[in-house]
mmCIF file of the N, C-alpha and C atoms, coordinates in Angstrom:
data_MODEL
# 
_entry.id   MODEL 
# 
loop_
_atom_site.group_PDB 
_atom_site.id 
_atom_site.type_symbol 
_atom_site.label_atom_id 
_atom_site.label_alt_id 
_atom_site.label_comp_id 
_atom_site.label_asym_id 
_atom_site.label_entity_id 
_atom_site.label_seq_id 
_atom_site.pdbx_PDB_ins_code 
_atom_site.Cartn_x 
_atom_site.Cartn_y 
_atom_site.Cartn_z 
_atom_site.occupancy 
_atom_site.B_iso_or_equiv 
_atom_site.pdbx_formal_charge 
_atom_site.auth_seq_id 
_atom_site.auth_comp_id 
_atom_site.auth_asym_id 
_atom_site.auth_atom_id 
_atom_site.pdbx_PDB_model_num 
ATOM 1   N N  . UNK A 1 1  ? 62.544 -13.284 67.311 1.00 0.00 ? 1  UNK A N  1 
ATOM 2   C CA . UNK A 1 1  ? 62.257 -14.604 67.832 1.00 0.00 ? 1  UNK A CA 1 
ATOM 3   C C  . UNK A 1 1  ? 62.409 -14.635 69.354 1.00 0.00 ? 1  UNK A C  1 
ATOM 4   N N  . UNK A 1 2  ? 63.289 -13.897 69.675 1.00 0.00 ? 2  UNK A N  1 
ATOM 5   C CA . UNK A 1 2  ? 63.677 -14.414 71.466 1.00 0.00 ? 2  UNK A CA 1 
ATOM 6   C C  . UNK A 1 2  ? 62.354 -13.536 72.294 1.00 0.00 ? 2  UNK A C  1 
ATOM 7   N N  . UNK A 1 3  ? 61.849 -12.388 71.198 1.00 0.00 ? 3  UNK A N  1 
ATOM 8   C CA . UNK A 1 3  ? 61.038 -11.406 72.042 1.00 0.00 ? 3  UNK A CA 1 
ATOM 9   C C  . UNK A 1 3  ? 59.458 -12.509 71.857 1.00 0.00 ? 3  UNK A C  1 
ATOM 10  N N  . UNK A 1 4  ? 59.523 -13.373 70.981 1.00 0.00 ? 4  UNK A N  1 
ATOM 11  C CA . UNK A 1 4  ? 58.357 -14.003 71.048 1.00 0.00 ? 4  UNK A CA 1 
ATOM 12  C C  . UNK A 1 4  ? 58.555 -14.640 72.339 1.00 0.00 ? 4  UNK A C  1 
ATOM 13  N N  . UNK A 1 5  ? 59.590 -15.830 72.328 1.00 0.00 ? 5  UNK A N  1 
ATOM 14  C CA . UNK A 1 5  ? 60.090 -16.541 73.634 1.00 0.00 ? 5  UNK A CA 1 
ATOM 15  C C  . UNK A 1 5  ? 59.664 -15.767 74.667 1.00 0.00 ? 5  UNK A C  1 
ATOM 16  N N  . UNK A 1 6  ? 59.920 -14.848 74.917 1.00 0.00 ? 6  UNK A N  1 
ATOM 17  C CA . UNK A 1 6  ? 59.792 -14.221 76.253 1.00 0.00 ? 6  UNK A CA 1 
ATOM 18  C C  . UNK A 1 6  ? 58.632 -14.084 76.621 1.00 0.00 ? 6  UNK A C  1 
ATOM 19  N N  . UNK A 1 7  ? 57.585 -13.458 75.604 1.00 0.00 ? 7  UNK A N  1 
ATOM 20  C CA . UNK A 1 7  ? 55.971 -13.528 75.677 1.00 0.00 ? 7  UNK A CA 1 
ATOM 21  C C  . UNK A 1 7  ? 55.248 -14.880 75.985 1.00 0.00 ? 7  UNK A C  1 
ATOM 22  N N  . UNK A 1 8  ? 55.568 -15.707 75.582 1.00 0.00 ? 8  UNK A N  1 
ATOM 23  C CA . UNK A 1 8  ? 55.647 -17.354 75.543 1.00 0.00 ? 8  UNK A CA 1 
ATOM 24  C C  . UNK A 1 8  ? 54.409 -17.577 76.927 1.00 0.00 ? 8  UNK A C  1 
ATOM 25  N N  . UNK A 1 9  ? 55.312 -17.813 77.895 1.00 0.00 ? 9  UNK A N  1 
ATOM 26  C CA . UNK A 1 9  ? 54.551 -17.357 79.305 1.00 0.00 ? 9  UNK A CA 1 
ATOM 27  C C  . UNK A 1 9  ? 52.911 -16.912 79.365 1.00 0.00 ? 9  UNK A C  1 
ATOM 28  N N  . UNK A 1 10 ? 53.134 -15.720 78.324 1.00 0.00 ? 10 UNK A N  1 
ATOM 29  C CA . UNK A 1 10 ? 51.615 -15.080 78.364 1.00 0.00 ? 10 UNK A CA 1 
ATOM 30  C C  . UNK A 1 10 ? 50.423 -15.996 77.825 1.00 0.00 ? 10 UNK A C  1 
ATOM 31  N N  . UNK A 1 11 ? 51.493 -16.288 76.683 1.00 0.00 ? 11 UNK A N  1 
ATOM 32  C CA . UNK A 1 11 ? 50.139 -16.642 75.286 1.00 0.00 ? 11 UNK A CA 1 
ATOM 33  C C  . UNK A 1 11 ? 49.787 -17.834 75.513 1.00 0.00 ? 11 UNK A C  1 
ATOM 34  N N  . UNK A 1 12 ? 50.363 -18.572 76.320 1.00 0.00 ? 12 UNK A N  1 
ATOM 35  C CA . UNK A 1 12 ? 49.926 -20.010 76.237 1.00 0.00 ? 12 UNK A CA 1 
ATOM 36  C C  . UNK A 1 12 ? 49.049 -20.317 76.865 1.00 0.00 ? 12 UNK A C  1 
ATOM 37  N N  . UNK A 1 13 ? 48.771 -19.262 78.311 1.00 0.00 ? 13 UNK A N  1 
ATOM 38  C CA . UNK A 1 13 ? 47.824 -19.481 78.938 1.00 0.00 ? 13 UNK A CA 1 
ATOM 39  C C  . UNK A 1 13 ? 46.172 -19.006 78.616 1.00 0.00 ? 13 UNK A C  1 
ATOM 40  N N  . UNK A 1 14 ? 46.355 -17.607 77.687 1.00 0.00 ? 14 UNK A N  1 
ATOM 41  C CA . UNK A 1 14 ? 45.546 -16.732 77.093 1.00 0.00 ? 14 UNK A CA 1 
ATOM 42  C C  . UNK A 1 14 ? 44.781 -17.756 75.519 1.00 0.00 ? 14 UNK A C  1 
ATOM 43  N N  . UNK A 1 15 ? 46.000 -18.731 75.102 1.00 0.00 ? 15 UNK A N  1 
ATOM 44  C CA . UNK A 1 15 ? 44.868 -19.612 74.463 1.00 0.00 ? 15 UNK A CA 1 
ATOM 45  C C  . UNK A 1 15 ? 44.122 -20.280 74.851 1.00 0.00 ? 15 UNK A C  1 
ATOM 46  N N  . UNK A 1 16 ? 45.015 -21.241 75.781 1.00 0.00 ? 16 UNK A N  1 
ATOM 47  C CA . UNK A 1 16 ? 44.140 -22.574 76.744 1.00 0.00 ? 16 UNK A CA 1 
ATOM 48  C C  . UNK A 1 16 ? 42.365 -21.877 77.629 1.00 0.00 ? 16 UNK A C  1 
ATOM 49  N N  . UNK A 1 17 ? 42.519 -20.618 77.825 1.00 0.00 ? 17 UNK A N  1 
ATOM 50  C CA . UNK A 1 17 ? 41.445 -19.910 77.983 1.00 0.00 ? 17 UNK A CA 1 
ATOM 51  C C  . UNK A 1 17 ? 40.661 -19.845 76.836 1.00 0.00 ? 17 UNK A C  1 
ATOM 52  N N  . UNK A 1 18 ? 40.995 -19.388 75.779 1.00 0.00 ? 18 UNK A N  1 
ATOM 53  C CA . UNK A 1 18 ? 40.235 -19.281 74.891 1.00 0.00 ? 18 UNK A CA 1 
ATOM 54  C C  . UNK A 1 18 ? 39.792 -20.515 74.211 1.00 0.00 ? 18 UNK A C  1 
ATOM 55  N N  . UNK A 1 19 ? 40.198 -21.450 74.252 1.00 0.00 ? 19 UNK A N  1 
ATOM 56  C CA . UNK A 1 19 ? 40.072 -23.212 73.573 1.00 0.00 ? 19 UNK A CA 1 
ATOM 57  C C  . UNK A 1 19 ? 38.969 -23.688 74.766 1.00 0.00 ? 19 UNK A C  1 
ATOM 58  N N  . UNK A 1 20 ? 39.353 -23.083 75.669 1.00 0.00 ? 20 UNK A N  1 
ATOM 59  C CA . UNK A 1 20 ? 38.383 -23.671 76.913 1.00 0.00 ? 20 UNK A CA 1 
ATOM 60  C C  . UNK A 1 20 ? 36.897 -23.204 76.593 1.00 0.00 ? 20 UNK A C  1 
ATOM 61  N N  . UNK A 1 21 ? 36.922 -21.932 76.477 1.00 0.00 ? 21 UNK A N  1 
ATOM 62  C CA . UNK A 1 21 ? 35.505 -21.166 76.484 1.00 0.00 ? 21 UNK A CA 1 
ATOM 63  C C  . UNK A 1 21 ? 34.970 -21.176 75.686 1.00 0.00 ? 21 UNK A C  1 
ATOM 64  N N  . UNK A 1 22 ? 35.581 -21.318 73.819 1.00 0.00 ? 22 UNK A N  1 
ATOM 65  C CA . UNK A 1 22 ? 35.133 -21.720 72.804 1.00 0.00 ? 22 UNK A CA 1 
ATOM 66  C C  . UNK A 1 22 ? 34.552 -22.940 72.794 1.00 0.00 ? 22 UNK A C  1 
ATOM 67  N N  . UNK A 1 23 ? 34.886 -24.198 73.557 1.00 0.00 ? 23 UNK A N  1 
ATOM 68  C CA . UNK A 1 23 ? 34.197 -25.648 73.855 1.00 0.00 ? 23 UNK A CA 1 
ATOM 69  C C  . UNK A 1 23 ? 33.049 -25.332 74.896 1.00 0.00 ? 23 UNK A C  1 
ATOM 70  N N  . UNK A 1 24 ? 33.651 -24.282 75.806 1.00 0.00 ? 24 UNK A N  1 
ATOM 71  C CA . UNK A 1 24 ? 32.324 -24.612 76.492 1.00 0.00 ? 24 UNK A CA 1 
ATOM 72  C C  . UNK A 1 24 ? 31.099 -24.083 76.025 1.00 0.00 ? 24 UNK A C  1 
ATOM 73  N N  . UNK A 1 25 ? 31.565 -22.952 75.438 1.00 0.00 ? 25 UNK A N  1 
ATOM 74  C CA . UNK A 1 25 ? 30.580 -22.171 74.649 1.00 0.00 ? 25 UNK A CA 1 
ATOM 75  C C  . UNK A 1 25 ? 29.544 -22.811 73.737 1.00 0.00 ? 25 UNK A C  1 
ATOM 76  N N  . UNK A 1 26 ? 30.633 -23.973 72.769 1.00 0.00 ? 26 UNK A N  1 
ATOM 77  C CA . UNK A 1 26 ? 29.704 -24.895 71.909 1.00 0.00 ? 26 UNK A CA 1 
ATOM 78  C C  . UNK A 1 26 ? 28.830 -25.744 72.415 1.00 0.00 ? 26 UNK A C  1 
ATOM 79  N N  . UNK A 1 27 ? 29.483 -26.030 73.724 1.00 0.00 ? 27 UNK A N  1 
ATOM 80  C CA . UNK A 1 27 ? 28.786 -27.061 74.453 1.00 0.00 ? 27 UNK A CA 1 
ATOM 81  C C  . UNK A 1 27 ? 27.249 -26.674 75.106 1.00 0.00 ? 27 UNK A C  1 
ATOM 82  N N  . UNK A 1 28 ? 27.221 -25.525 75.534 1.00 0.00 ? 28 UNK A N  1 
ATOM 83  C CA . UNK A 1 28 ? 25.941 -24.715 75.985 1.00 0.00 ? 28 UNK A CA 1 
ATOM 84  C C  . UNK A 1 28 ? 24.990 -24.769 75.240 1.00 0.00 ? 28 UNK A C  1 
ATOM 85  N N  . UNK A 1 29 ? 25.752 -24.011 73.931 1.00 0.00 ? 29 UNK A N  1 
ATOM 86  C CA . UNK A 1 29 ? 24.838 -23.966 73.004 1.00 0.00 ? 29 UNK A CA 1 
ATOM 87  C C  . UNK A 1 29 ? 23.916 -25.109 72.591 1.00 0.00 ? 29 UNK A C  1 
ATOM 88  N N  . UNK A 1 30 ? 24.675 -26.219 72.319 1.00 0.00 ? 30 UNK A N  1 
ATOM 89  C CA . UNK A 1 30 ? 24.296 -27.326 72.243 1.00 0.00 ? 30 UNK A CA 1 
ATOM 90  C C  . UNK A 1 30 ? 23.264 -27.620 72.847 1.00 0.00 ? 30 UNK A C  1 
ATOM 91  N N  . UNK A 1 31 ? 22.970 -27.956 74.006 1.00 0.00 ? 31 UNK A N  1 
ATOM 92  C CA . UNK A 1 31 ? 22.267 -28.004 75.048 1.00 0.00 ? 31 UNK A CA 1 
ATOM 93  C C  . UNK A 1 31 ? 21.014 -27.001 75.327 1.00 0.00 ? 31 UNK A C  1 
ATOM 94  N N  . UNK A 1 32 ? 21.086 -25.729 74.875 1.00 0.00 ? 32 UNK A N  1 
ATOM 95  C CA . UNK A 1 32 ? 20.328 -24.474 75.045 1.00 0.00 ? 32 UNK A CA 1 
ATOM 96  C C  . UNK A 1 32 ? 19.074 -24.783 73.903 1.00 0.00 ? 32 UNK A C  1 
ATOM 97  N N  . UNK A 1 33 ? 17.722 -24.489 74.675 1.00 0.00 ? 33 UNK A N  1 
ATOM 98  C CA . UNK A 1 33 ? 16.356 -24.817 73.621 1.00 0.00 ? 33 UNK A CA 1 
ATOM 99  C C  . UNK A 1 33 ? 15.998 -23.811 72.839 1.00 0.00 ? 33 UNK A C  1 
ATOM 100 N N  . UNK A 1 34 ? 16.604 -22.545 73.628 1.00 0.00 ? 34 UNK A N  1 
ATOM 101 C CA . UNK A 1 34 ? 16.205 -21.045 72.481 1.00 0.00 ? 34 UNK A CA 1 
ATOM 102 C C  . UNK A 1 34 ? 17.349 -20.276 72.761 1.00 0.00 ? 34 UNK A C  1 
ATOM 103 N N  . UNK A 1 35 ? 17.632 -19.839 71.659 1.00 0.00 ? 35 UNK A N  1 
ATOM 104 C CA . UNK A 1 35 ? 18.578 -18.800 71.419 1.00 0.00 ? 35 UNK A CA 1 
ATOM 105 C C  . UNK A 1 35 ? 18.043 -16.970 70.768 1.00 0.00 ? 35 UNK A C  1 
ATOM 106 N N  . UNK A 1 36 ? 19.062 -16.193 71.085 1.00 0.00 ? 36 UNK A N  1 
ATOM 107 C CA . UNK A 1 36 ? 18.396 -14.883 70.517 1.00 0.00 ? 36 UNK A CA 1 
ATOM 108 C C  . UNK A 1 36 ? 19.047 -15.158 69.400 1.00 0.00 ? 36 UNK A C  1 
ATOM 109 N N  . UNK A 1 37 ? 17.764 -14.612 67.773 1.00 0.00 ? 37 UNK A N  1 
ATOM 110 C CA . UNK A 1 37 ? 17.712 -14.444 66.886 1.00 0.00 ? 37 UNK A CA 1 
ATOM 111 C C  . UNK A 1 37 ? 17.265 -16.055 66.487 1.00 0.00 ? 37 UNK A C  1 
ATOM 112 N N  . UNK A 1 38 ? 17.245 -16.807 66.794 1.00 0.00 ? 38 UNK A N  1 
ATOM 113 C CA . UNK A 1 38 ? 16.829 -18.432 66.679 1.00 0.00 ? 38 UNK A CA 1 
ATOM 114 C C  . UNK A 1 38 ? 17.545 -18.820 65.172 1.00 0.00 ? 38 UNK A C  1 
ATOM 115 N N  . UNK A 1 39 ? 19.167 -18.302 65.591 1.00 0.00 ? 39 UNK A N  1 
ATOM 116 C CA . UNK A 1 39 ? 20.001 -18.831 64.249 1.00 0.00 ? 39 UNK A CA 1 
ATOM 117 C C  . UNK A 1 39 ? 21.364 -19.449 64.949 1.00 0.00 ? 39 UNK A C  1 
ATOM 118 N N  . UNK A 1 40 ? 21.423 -20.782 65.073 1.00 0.00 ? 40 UNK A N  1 
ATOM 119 C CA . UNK A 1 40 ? 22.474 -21.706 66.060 1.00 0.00 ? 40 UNK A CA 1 
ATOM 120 C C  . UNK A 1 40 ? 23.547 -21.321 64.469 1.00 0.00 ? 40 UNK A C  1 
ATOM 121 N N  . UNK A 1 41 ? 23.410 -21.395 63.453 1.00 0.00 ? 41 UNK A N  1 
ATOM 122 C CA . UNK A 1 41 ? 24.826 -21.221 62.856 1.00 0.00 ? 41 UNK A CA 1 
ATOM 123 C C  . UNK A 1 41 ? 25.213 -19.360 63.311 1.00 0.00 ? 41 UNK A C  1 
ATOM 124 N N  . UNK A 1 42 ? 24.493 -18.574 63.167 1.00 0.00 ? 42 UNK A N  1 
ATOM 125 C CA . UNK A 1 42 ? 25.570 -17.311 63.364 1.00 0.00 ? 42 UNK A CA 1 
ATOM 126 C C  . UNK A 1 42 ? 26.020 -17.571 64.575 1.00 0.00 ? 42 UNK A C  1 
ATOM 127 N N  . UNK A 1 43 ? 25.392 -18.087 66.070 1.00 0.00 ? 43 UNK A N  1 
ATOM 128 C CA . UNK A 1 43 ? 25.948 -18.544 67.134 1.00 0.00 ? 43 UNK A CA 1 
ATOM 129 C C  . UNK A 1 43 ? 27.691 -19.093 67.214 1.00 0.00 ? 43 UNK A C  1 
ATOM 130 N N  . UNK A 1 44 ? 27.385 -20.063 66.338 1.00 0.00 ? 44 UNK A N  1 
ATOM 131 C CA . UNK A 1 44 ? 28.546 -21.257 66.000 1.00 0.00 ? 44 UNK A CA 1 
ATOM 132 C C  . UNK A 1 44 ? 29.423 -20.068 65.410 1.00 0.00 ? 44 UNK A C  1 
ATOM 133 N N  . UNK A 1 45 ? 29.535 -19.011 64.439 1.00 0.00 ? 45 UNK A N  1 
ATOM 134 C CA . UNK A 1 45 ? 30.615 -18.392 63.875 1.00 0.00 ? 45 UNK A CA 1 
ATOM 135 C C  . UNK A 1 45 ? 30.751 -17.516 64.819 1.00 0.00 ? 45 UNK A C  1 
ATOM 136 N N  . UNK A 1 46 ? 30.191 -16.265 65.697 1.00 0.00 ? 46 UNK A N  1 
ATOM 137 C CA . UNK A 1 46 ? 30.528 -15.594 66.406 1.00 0.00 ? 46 UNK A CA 1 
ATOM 138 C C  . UNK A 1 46 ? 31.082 -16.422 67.201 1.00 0.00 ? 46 UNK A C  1 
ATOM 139 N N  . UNK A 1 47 ? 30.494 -17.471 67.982 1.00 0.00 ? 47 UNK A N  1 
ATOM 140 C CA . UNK A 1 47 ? 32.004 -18.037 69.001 1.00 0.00 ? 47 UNK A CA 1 
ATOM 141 C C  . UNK A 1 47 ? 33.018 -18.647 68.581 1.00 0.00 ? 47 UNK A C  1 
ATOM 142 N N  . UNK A 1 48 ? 33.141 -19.145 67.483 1.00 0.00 ? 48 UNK A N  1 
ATOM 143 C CA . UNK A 1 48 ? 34.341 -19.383 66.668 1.00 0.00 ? 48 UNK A CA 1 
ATOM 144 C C  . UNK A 1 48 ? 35.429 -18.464 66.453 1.00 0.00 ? 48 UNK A C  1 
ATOM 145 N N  . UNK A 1 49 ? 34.606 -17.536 65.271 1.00 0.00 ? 49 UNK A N  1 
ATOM 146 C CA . UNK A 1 49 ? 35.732 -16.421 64.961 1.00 0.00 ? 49 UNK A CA 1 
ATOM 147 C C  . UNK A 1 49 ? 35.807 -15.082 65.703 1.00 0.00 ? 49 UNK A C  1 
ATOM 148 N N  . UNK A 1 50 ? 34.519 -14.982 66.566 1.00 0.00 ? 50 UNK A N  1 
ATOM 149 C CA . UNK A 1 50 ? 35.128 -13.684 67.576 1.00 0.00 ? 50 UNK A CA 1 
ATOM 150 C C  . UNK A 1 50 ? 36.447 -14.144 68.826 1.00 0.00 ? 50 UNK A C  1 
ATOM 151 N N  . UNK A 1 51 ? 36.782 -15.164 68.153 1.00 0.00 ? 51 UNK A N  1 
ATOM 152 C CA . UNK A 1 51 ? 37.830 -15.460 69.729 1.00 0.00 ? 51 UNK A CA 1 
ATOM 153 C C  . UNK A 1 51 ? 37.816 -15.522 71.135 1.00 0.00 ? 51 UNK A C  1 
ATOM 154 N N  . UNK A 1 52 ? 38.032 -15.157 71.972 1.00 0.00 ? 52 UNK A N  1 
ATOM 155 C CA . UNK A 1 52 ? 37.474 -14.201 73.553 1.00 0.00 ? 52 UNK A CA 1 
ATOM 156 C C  . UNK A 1 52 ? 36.248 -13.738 73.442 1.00 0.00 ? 52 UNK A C  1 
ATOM 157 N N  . UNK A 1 53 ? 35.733 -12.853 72.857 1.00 0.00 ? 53 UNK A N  1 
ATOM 158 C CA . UNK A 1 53 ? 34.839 -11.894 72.776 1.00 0.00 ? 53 UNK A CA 1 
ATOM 159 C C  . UNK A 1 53 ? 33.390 -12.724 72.098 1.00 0.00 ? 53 UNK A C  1 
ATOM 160 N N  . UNK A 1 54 ? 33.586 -13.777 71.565 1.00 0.00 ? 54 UNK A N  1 
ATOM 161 C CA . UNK A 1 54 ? 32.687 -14.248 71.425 1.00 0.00 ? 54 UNK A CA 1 
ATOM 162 C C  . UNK A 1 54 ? 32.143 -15.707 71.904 1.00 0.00 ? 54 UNK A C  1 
ATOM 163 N N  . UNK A 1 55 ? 32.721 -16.624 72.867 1.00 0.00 ? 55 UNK A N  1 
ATOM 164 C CA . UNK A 1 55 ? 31.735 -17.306 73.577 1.00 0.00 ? 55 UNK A CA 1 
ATOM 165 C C  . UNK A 1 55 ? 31.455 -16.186 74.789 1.00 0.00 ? 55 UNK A C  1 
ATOM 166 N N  . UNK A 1 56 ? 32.159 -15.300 75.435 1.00 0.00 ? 56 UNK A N  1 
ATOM 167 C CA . UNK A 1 56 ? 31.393 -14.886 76.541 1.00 0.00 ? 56 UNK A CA 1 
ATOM 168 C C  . UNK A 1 56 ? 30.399 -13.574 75.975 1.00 0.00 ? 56 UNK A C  1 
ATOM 169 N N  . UNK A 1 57 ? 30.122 -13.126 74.563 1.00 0.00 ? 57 UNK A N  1 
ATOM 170 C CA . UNK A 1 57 ? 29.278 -12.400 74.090 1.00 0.00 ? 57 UNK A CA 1 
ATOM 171 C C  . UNK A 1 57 ? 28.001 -13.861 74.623 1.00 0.00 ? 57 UNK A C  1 
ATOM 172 N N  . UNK A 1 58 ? 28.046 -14.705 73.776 1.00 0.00 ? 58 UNK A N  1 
ATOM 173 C CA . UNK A 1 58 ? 26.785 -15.924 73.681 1.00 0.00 ? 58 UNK A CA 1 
ATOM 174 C C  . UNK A 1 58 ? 26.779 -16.062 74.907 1.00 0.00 ? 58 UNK A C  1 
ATOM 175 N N  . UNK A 1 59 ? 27.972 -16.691 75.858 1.00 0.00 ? 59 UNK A N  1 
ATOM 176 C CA . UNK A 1 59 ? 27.187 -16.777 77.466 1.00 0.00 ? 59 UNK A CA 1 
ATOM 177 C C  . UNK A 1 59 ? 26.388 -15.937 78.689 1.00 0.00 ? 59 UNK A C  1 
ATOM 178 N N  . UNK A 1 60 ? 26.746 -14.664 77.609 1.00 0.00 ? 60 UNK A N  1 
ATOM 179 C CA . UNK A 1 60 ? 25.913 -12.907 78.805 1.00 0.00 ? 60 UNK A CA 1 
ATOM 180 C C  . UNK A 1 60 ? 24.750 -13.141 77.665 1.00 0.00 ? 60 UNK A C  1 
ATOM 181 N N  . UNK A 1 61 ? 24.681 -12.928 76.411 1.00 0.00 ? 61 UNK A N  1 
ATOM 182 C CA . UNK A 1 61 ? 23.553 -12.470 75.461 1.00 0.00 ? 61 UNK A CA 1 
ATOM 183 C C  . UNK A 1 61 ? 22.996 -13.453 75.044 1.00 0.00 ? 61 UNK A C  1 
ATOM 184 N N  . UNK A 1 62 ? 23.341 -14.499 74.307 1.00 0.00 ? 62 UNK A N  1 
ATOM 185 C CA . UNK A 1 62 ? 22.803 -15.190 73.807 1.00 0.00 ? 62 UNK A CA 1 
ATOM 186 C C  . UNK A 1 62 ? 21.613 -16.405 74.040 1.00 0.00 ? 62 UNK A C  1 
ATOM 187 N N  . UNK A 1 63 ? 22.044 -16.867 75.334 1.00 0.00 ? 63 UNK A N  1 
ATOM 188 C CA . UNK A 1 63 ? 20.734 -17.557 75.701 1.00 0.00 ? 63 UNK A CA 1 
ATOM 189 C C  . UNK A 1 63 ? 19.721 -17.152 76.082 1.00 0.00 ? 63 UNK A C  1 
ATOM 190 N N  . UNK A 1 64 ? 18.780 -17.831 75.783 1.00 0.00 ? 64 UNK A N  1 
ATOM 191 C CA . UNK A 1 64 ? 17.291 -17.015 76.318 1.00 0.00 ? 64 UNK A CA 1 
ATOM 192 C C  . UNK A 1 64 ? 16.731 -17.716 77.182 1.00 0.00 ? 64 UNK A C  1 
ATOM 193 N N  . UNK A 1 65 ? 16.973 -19.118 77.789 1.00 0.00 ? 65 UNK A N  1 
ATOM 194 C CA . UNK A 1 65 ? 16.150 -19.872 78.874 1.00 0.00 ? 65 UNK A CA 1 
ATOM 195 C C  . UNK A 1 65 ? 17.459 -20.618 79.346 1.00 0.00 ? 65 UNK A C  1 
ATOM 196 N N  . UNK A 1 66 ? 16.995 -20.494 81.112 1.00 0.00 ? 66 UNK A N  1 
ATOM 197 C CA . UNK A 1 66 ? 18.379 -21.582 81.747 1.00 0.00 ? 66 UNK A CA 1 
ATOM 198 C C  . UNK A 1 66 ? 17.584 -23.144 81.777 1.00 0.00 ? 66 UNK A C  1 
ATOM 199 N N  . UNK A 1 67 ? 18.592 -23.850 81.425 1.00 0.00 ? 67 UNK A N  1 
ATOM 200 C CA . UNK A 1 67 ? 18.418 -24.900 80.972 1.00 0.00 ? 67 UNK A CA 1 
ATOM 201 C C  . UNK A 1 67 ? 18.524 -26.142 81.928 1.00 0.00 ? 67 UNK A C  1 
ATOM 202 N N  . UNK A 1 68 ? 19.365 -25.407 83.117 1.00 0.00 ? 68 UNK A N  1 
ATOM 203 C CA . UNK A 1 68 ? 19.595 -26.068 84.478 1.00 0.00 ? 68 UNK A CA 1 
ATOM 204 C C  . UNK A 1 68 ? 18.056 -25.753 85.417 1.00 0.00 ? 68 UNK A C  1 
ATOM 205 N N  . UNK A 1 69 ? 17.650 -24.943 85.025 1.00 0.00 ? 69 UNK A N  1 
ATOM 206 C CA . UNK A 1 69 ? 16.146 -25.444 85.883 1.00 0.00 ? 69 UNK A CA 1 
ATOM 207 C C  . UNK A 1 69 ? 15.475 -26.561 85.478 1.00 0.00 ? 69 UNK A C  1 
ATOM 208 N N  . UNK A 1 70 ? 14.330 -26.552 86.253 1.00 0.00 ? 70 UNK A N  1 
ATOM 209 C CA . UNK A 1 70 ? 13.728 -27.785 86.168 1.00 0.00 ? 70 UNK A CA 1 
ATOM 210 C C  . UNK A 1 70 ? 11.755 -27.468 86.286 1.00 0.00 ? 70 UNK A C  1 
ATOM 211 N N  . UNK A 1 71 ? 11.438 -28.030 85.153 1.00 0.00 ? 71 UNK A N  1 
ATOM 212 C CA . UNK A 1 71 ? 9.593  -27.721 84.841 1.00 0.00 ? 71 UNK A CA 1 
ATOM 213 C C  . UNK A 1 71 ? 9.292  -28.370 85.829 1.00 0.00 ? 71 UNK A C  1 
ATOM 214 N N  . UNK A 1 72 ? 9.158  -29.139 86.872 1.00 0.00 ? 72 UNK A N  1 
ATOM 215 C CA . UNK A 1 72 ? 8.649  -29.808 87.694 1.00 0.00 ? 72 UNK A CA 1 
ATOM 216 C C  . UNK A 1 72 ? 8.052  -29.432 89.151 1.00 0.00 ? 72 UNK A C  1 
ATOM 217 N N  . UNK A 1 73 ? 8.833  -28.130 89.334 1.00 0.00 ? 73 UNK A N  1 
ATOM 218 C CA . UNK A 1 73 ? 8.335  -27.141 90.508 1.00 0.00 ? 73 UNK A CA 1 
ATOM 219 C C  . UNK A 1 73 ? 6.874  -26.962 90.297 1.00 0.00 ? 73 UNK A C  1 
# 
C-alpha cells in the first residue's frame, strides 16, 4: 500500500492525460466526415480500450479529411 502511495504522484497525472485524449479523441471523431475503414464503432473501441495508444493511434491514422479547412477557397 505505501509503495502505491508513493507512485500516487505519477498516476494521477498519466490518467487525467489519458481521460483528456480519450474525450478529445471522441470528440474529433465526432466531428470528422470520413474515417479509415468507414467503421466509427471500431474507432469508438480502439480509443476506448486501447487507452494511450489509442486516441493518438485515431489522431495520426485515423482521419482522412481536416475538418478545420474550409470549401470556400
Amino acid at each position: 500500500m505505501e509503495k502505491f502511495i508513493e507512485l500516487l504522484p505519477l498516476i494521477i497525472p498519466l490518467l487525467l492525460v489519458q481521460v483528456v485524449l480519450v474525450v478529445y479523441a471522441l470528440l474529433v471523431l465526432k466531428k470528422t466526415k470520413r474515417v479509415r475503414g468507414e467503421s466509427r464503432l471500431l474507432w469508438i473501441l480502439i480509443i476506448v480500450f486501447l487507452n494511450l495508444a489509442g486516441p493518438i493511434i485515431f489522431l495520426i491514422y485515423g482521419r482522412l479529411d481536416d475538418d478545420s479547412s474550409s470549401d470556400d477557397e
